[in-house]
Each structure stands twice: as structure tokens, then as C-alpha cells.
Backbone as JSON Lines, residues from 0, in Angstrom:
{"i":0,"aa":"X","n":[0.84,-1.18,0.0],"ca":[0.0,0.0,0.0],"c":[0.88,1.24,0.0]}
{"i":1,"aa":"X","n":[0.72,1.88,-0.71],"ca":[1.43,3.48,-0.78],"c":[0.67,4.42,-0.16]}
{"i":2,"aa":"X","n":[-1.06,4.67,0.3],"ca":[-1.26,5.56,1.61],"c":[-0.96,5.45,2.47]}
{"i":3,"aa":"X","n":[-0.58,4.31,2.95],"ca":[-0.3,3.98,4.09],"c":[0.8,5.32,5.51]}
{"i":4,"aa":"X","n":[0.07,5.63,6.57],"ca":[0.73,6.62,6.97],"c":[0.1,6.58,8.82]}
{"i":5,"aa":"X","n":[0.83,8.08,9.33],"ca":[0.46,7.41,10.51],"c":[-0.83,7.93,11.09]}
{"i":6,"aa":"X","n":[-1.51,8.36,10.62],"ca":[-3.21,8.64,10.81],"c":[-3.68,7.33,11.42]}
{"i":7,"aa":"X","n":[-3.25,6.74,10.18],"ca":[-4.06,4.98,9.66],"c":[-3.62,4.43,10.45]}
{"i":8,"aa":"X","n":[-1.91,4.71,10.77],"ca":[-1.78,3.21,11.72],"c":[-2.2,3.84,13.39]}
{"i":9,"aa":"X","n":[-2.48,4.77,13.93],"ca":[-2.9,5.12,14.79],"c":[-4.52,4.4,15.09]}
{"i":10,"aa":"X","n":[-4.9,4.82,13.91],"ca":[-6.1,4.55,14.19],"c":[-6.5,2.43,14.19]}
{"i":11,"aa":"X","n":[-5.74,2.02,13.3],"ca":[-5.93,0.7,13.27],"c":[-5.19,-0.03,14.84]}
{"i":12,"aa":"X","n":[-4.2,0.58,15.76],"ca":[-3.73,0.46,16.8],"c":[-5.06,0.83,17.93]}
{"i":13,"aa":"X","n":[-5.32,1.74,17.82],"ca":[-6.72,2.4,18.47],"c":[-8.18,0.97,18.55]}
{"i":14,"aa":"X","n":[-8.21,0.74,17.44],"ca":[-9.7,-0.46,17.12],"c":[-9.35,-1.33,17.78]}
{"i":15,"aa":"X","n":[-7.67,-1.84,17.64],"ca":[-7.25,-3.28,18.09],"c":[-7.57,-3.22,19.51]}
{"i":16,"aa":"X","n":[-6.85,-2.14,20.0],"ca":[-6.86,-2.03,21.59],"c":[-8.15,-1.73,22.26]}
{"i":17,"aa":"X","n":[-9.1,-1.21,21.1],"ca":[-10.42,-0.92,22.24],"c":[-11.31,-2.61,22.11]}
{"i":18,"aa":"X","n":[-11.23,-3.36,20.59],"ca":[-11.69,-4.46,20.58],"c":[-10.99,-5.21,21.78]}
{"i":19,"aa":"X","n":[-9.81,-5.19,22.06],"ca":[-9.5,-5.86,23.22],"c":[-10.35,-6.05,24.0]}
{"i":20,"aa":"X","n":[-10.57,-4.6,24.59],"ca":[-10.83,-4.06,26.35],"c":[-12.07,-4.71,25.71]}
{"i":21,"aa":"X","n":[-13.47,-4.55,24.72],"ca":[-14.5,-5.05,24.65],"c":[-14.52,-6.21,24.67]}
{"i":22,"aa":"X","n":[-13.48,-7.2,24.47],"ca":[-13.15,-8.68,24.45],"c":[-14.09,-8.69,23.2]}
{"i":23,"aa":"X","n":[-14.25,-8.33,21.89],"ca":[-14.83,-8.95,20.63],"c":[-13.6,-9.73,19.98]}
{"i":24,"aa":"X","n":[-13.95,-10.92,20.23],"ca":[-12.52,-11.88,19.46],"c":[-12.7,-11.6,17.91]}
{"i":25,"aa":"X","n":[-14.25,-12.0,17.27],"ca":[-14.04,-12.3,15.83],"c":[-13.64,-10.14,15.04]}
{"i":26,"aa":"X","n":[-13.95,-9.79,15.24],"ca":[-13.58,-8.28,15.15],"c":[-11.83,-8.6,15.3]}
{"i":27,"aa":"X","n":[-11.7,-8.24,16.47],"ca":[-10.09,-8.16,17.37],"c":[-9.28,-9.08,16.01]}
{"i":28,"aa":"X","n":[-9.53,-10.45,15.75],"ca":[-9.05,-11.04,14.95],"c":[-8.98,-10.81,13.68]}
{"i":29,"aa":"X","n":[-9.92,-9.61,12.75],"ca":[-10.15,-9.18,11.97],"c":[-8.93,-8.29,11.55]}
{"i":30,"aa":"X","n":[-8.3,-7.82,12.74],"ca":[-7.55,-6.22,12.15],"c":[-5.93,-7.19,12.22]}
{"i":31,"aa":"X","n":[-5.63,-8.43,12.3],"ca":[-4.55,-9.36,12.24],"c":[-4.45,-10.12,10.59]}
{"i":32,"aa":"X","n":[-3.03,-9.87,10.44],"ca":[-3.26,-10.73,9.25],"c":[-2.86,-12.05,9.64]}
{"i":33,"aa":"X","n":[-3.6,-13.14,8.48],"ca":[-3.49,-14.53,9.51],"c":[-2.45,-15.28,9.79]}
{"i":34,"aa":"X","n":[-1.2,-14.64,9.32],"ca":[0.37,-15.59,9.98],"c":[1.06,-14.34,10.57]}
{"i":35,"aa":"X","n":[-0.21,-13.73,11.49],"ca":[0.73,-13.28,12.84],"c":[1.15,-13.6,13.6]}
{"i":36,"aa":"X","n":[2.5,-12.77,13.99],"ca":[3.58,-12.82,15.0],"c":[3.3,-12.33,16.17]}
{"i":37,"aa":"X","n":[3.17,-12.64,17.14],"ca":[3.57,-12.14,18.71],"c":[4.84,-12.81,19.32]}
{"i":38,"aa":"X","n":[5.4,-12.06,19.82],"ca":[6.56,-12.25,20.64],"c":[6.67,-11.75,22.11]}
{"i":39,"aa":"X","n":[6.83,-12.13,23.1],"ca":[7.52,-12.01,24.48],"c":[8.59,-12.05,25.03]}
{"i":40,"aa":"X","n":[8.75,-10.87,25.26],"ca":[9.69,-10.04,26.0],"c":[10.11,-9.99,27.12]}
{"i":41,"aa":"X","n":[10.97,-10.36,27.64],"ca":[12.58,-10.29,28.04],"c":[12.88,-12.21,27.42]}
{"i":42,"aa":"X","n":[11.66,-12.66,27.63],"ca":[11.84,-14.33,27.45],"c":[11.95,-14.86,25.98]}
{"i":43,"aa":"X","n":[12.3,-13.99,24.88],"ca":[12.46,-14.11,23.5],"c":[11.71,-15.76,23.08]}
{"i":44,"aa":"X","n":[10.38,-15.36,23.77],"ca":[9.46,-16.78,22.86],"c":[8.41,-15.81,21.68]}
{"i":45,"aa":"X","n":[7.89,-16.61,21.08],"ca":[6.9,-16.5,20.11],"c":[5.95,-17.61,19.91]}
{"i":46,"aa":"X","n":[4.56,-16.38,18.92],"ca":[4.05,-17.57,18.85],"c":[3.94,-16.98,17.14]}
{"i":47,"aa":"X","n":[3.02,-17.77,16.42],"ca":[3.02,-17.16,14.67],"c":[1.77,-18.39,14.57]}
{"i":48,"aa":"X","n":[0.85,-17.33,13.34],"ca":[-0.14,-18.06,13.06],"c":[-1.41,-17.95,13.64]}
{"i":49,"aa":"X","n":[-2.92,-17.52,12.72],"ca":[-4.41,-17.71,13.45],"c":[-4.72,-18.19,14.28]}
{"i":50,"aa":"X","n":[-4.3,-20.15,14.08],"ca":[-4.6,-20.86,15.34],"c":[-4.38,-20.62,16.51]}
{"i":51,"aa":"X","n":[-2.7,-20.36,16.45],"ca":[-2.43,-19.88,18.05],"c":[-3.08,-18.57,18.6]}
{"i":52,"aa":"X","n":[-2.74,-17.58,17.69],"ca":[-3.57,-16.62,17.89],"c":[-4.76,-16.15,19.12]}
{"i":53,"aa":"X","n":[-5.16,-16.93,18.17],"ca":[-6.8,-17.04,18.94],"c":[-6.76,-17.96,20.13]}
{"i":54,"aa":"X","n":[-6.03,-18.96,20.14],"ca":[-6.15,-19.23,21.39],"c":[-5.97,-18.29,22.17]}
{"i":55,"aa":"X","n":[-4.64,-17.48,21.94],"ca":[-3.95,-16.79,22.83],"c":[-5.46,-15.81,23.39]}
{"i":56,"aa":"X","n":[-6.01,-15.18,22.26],"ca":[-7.07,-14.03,22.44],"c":[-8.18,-14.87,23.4]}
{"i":57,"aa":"X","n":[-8.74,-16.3,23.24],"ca":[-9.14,-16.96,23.81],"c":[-9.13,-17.14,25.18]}
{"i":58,"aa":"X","n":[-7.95,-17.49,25.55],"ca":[-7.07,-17.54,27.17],"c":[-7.24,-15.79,27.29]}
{"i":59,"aa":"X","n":[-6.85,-14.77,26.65],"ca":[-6.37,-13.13,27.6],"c":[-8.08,-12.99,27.77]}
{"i":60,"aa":"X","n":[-8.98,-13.44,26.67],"ca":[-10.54,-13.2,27.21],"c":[-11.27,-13.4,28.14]}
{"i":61,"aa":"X","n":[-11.16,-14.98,28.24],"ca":[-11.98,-16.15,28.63],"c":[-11.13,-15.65,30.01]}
{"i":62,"aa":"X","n":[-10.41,-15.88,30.48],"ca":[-9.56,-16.42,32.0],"c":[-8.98,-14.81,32.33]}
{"i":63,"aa":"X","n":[-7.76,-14.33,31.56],"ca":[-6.85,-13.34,32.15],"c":[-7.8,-12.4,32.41]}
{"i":64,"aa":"X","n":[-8.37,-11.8,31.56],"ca":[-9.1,-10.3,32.24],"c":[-10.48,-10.56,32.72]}
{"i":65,"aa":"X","n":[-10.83,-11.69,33.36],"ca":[-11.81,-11.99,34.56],"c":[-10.92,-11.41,36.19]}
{"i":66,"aa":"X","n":[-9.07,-11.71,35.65],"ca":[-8.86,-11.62,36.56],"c":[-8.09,-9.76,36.78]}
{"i":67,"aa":"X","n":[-8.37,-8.8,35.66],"ca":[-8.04,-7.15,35.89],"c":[-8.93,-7.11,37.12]}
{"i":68,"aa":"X","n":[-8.18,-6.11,37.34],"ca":[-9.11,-5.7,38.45],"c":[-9.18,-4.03,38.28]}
{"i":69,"aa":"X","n":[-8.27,-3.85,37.44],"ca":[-7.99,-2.16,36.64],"c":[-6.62,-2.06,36.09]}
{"i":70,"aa":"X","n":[-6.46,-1.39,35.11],"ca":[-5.8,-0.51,34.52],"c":[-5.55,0.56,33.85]}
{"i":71,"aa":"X","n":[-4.2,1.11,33.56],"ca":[-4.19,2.57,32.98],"c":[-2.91,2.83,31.97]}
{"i":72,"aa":"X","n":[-3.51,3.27,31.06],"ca":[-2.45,3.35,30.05],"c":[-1.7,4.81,30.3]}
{"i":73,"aa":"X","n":[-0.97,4.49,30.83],"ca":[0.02,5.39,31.32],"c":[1.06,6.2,29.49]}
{"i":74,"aa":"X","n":[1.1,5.66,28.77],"ca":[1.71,6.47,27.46],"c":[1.53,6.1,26.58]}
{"i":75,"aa":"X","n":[1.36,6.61,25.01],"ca":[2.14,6.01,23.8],"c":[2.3,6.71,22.79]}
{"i":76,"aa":"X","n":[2.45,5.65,21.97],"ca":[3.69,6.5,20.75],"c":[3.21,6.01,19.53]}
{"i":77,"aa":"X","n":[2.89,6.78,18.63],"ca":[2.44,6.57,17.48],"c":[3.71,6.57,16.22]}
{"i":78,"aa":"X","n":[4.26,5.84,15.72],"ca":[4.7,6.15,14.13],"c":[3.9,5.25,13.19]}
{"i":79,"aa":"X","n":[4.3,5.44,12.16],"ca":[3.91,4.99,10.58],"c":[3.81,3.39,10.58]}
{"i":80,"aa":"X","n":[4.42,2.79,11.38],"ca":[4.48,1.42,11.19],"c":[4.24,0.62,12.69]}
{"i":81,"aa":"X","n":[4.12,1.86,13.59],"ca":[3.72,0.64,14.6],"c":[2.98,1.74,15.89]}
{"i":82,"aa":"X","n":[2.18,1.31,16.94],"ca":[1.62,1.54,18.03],"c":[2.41,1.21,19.18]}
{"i":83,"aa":"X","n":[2.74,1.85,19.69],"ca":[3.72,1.31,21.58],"c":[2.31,1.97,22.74]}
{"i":84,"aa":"X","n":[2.0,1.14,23.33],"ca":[1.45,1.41,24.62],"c":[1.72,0.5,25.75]}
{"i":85,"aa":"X","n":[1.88,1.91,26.75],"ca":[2.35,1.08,28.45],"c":[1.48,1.92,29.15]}
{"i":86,"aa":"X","n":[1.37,0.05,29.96],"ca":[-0.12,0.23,30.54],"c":[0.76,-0.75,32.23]}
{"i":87,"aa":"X","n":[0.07,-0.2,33.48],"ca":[-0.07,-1.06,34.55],"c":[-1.3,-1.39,34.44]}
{"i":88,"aa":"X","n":[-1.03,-2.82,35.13],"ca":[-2.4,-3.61,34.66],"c":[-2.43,-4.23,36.3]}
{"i":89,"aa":"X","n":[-3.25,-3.67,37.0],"ca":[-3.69,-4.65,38.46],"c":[-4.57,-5.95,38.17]}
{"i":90,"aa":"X","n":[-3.84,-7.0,38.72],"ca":[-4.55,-8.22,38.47],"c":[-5.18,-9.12,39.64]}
{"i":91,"aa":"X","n":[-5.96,-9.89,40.2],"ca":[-6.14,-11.01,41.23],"c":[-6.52,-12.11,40.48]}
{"i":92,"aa":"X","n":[-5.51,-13.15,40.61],"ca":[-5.93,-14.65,40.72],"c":[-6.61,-14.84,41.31]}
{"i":93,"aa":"X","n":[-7.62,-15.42,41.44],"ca":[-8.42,-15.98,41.79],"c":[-8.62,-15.19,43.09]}
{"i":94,"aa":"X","n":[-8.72,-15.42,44.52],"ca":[-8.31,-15.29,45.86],"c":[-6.92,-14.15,46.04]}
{"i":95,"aa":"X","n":[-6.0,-14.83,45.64],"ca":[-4.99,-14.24,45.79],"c":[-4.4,-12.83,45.89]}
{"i":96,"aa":"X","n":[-3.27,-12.59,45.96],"ca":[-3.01,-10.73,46.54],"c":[-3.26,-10.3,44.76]}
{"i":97,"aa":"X","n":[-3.39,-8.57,45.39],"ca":[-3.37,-7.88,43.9],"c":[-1.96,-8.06,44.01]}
{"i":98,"aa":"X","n":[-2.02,-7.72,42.65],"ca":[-0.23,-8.04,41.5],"c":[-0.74,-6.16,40.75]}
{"i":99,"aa":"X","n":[0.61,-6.03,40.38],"ca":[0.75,-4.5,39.31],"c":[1.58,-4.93,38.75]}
{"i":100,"aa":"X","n":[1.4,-5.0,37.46],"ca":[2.47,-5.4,35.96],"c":[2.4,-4.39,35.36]}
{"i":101,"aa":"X","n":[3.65,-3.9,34.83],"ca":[4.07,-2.93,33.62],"c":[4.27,-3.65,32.71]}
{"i":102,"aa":"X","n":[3.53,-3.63,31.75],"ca":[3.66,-3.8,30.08],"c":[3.84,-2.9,29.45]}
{"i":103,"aa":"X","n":[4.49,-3.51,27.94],"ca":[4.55,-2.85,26.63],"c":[4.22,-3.25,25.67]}
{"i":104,"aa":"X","n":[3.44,-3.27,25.14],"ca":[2.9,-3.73,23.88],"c":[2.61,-2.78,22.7]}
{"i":105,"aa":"X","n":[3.52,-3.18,21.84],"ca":[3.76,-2.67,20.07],"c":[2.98,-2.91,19.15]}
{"i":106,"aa":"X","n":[1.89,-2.85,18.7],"ca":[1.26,-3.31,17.5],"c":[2.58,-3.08,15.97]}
{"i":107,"aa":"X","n":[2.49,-3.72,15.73],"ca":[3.15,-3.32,14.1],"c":[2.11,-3.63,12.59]}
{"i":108,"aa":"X","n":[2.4,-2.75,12.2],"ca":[1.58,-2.65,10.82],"c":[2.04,-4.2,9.9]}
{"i":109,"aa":"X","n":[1.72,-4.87,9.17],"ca":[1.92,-5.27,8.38],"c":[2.2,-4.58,6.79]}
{"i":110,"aa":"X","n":[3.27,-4.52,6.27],"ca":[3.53,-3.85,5.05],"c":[2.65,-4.29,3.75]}
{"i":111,"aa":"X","n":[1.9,-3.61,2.75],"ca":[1.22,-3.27,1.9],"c":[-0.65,-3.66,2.46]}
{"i":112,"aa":"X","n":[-1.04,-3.98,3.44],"ca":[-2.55,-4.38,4.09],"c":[-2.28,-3.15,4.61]}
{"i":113,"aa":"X","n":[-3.61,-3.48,5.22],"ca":[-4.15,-2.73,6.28],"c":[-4.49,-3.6,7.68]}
{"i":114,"aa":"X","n":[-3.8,-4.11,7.95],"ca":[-3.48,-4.78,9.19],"c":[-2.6,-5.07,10.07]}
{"i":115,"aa":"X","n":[-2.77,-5.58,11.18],"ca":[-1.42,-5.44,11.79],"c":[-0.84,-6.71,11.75]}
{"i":116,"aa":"X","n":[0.34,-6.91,11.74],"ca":[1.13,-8.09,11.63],"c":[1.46,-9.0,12.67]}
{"i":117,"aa":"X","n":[1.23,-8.49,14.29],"ca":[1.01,-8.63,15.46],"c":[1.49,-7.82,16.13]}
{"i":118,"aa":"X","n":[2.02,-8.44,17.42],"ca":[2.49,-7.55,19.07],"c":[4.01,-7.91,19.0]}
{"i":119,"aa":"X","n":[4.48,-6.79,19.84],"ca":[5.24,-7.42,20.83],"c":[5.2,-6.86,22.03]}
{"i":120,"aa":"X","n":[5.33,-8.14,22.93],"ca":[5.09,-7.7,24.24],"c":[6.14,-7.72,25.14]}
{"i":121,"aa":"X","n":[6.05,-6.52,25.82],"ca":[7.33,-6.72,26.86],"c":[6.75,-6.75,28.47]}
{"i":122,"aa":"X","n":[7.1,-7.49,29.18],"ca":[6.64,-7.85,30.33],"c":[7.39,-8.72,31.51]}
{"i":123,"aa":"X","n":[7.02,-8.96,32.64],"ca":[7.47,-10.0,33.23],"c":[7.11,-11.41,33.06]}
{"i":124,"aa":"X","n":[7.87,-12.58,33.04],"ca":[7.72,-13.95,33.54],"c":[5.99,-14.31,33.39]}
{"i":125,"aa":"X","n":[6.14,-13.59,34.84],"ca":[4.64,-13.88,35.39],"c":[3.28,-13.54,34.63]}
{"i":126,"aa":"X","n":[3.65,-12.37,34.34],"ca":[2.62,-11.53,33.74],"c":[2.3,-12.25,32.43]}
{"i":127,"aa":"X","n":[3.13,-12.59,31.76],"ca":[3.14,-13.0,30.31],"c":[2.56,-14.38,30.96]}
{"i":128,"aa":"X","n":[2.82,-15.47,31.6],"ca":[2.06,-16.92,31.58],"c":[0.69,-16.26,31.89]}
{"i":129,"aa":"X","n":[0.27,-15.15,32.74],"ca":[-1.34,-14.89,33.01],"c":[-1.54,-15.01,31.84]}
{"i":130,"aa":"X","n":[-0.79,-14.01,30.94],"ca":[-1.89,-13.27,29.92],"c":[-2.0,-14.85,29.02]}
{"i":131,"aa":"X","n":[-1.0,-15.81,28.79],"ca":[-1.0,-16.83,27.56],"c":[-1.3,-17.97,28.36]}
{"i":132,"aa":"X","n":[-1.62,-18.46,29.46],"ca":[-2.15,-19.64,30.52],"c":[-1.35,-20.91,29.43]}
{"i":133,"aa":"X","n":[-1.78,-22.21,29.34],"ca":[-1.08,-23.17,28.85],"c":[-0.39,-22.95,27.67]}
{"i":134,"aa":"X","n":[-0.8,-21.84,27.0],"ca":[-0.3,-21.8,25.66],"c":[1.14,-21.35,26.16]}
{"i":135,"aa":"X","n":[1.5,-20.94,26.99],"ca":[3.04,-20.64,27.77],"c":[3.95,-22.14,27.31]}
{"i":136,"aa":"X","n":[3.77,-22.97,27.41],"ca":[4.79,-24.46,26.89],"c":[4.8,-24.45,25.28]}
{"i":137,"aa":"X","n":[3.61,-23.89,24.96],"ca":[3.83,-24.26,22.99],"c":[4.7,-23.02,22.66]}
{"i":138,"aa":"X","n":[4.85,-21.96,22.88],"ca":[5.7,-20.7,22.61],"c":[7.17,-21.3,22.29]}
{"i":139,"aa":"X","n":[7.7,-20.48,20.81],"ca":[8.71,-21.45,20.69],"c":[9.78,-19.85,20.72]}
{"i":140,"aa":"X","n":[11.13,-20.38,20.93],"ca":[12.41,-19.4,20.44],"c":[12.24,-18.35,19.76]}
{"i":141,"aa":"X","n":[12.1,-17.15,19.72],"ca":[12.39,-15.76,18.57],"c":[13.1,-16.74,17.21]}
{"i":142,"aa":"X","n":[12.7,-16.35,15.85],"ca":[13.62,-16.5,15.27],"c":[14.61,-15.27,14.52]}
């Protein structure tokens, strides 16, 4: 795509992140092209591909953000090819104490669509198995 600019990718960063917070999977999955990349950060795993995908969106729906208890997007940063937002995210397991995680999560554009190509996320250990629950063992190496 040659319009491509950072209006657009603002705004396609904007849909992803509010479909999130609404938890609409088939939407949310819409603005992905289907051999997206996510990656996790400091632990250089990945995952690639719809199937996983959606699990992943599956598990952060279904389970992780039953367990927010609030958050706030504390900044971000718009260019031409990608979205950065950092957010603390208060969480409770189940019973358990509140937790506060700092994340970062990047949307990146996919080159000539209009979609994004996936995330990357930067986070702790912990934070990252909430957000991906079993799918944490299939995550393979960065390549």
C-alpha cells in the first residue's frame, strides 16, 4: 500500500486495543493478518499463526481479564508502522493478593494491508504466563 501513513496506523492500533478491552474476538481477529507474529519479551518466545492466535485471544478473554481488576495506560507512541502502549495492569488470581504489571505492547503494521502483523510484548515472567495460561509451553524461540 502506498497511503499507508500514521493517521491509519494510529487509528488501526486504536480499534485493536479498544476491541481488546471489549473482548470482541471475531472483530479483534479481523484487524490481524493470519500468519501473525507475537513475541515475548525479556523471554524471546513467540508464537506465529491464526490458530495460536486465537487461542492466545481466547485464554487473555476467557480467563486473564476476569482476573483485571484495573488498569491505565500510562503512554504512547504513534509512528507509521507501529503503536507502543504502556499500561499497569492490576490483576487477582483468583483469591490471591493484587499483583501490578508494567507492560509494553507494540502493535506493528503489516507492510502493503491494512493490518497489523502482530504484538510485541514486553513484560514480566509472570505476567506474560497470566496473559497466555497453557499456551506458555507451545511458545517457541524468537527466530
Amino acid at each position: 500500500m502506498t497511503d499507508w501513513n500514521l493517521d491509519r496506523m494510529a487509528e488501526l492500533g486504536h480499534r485493536h486495543a479498544q476491541l481488546e478491552a471489549e473482548r470482541k474476538l471475531e472483530p479483534l481477529m479481523e484487524t490481524l493478518v493470519p500468519d501473525a507474529v507475537y513475541e515475548f519479551h525479556p523471554m524471546g518466545l513467540s508464537m506465529r499463526g491464526s490458530a495460536l492466535v486465537r487461542r492466545y485471544y481466547e485464554q487473555l478473554i476467557g480467563r486473564f481479564m476476569t482476573w483485571v481488576r484495573g488498569y491505565e495506560l500510562l503512554d504512547e507512541w504513534v509512528g507509521e508502522h507501529s503503536v507502543a502502549q504502556e499500561y499497569d495492569i492490576q490483576v487477582q488470581v483468583d483469591d490471591g493478593p493484587r499483583e501490578t504489571h508494567r507492560v509494553i505492547g507494540i502493535l506493528f503494521h503489516q507492510p502493503r494491508t491494512d493490518l497489523l502483523g502482530g504484538e510485541r510484548i514486553y513484560g514480566s515472567e509472570r505476567i506474560v504466563r497470566l496473559m497466555v495460561g497453557d499456551l506458555y509451553d507451545e511458545l517457541e524461540p524468537l527466530r
